[in-house]
C-alpha positions as semicolon CSV with decimal commas, in nm:
position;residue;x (nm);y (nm);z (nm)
1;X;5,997;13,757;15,147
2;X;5,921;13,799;15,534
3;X;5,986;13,429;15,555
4;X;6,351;13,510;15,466
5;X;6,316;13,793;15,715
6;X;6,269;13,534;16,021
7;X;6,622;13,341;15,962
8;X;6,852;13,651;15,953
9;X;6,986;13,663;16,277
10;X;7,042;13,988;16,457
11;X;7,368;14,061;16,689
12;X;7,396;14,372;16,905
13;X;7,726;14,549;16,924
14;X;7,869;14,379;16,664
15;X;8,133;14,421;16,517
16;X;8,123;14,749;16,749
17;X;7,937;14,872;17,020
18;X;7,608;14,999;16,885
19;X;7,594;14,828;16,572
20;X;7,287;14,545;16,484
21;X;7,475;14,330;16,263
22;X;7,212;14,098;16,074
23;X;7,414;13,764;16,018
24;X;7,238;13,583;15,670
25;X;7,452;13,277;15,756
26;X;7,143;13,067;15,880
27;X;6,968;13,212;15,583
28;X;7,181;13,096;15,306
29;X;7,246;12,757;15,525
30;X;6,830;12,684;15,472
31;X;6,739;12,869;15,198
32;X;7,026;12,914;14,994
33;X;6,830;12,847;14,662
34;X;6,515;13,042;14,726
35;X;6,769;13,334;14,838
36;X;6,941;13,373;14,487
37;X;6,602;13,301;14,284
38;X;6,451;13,660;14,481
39;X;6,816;13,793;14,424
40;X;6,755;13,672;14,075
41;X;6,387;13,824;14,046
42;X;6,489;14,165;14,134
43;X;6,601;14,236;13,753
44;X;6,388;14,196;13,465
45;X;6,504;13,935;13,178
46;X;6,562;14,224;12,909
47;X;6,785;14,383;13,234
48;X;6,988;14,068;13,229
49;X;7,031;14,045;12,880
50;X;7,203;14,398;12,938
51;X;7,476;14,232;13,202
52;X;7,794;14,113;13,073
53;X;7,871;14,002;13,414
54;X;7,830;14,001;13,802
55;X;8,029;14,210;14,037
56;X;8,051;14,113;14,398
57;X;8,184;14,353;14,704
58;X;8,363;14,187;14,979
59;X;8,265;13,930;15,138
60;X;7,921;13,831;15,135
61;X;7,884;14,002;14,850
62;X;8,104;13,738;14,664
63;X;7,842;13,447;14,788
64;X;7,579;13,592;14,603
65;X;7,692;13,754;14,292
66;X;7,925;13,398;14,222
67;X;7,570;13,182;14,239
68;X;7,392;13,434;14,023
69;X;7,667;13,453;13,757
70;X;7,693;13,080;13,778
71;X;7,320;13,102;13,745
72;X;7,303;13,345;13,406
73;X;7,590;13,165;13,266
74;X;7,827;13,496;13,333
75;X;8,162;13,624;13,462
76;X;8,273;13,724;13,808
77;X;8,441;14,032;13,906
78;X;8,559;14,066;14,278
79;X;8,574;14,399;14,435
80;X;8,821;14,343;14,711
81;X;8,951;14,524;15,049
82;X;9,279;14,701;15,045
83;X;9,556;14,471;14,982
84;X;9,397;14,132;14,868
85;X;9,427;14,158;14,489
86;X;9,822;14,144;14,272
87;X;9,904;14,448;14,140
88;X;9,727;14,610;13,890
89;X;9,444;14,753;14,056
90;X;9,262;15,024;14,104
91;X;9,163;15,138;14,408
92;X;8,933;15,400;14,581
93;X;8,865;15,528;14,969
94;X;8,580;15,553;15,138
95;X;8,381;15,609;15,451
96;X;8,212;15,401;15,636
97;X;7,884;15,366;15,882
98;X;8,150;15,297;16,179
99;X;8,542;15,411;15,987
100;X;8,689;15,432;15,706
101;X;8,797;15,158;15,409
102;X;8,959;15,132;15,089
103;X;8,857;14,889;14,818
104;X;9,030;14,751;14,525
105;X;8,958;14,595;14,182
106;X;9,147;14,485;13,869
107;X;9,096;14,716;13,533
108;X;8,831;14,595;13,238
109;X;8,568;14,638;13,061
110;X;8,170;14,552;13,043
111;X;7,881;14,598;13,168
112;X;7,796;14,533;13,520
113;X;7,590;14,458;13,831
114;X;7,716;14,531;14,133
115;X;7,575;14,272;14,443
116;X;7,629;14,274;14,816
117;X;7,453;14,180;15,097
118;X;7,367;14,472;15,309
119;X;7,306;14,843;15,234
120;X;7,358;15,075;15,537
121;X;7,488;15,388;15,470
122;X;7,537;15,343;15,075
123;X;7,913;15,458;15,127
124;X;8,017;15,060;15,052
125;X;7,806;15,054;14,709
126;X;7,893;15,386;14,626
127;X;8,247;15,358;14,665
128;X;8,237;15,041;14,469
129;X;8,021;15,158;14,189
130;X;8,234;15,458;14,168
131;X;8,564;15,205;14,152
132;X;8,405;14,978;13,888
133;X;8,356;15,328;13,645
134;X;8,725;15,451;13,740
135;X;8,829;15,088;13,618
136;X;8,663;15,095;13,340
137;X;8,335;14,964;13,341
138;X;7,977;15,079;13,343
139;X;7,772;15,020;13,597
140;X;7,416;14,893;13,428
141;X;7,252;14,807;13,863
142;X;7,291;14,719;14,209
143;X;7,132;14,491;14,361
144;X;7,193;14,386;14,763
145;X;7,013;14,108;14,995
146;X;6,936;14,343;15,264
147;X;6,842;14,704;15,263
148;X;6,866;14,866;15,600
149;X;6,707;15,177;15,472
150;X;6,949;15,396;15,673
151;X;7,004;15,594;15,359
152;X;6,691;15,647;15,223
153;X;6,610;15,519;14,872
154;X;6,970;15,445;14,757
155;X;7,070;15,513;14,422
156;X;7,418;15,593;14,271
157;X;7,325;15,747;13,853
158;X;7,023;15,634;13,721
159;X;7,057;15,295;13,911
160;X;6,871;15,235;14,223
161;X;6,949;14,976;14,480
162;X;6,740;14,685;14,470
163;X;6,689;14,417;14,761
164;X;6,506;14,170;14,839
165;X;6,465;14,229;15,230
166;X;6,403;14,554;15,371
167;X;6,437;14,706;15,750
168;X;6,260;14,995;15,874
């Protein structure tokens, strides 16, 4: 996947001063396919069978967990930022690599796996595997694009974080 690598472009001191923000826009503009097929690959076929549907954390997160439940013929469960969902929802704090957040989801039930683009810290995927428990699911993996590997070998349970593309 180095190939993939090469189009993710990287900004300093964005959004912040200090932080490398690695855009996938040209990435999903070229290789938009090929990008969901690896996403795709991470989980075995018996794995999928186990996923009632695919959870996506805001926003890039939605890109990629909407094509692969479009994909496996599966539902789509947003988890949203504070204030974007109607009421009822559940909703959970957190901290993150530069502040703090909060983010949201509506109650149900299933078995999930949880996508987004980039792991940092973890405290994004944690917080929203934590969320999709306290609103009733069960968490069955985690997958994410990018894996800065500022937290080590990531895992939240027995699940750990898959990616596709991986940083120092």
């Amino acid at each position: 996947m180095s190939y993939l690598k090469r189009l993710i472009v990287e900004t300093p001191d964005f959004p912040r001063p200090g932080i490398l923000f690695r855009d996938i826009s040209p990435l999903l503009r070229t290789h938009f396919e090929v990008t969901i097929d690896a996403l795709e690959a991470l989980f075995t076929d018996e794995e999928w069978n186990e996923i009632d549907a695919l959870c996506g954390i805001e926003s890039r997160g939605f890109i990629l967990a909407s094509a692969l439940a479009v994909r496996r013929n599966m539902g789509f469960v947003p988890i949203r930022k504070q204030g974007k969902l109607p009421p009822p929802v559940v909703e959970l704090a957190y901290d993150l690599e530069y502040g703090t957040g909060s983010l949201e989801m509506h109650t149900g039930h299933g078995r999930l796996l949880l996508i987004d683009d980039v792991l940092a810290t973890g405290g994004t995927l944690r917080a929203a595997a934590d969320l999709s428990q306290l609103a009733g699911y069960e968490v069955h993996g985690l997958g994410v694009l990018i894996d800065l590997k500022l937290a080590g070998e990531f895992s939240w349970g027995r699940h750990h974080a898959r990616s596709v593309i991986q940083y120092g």
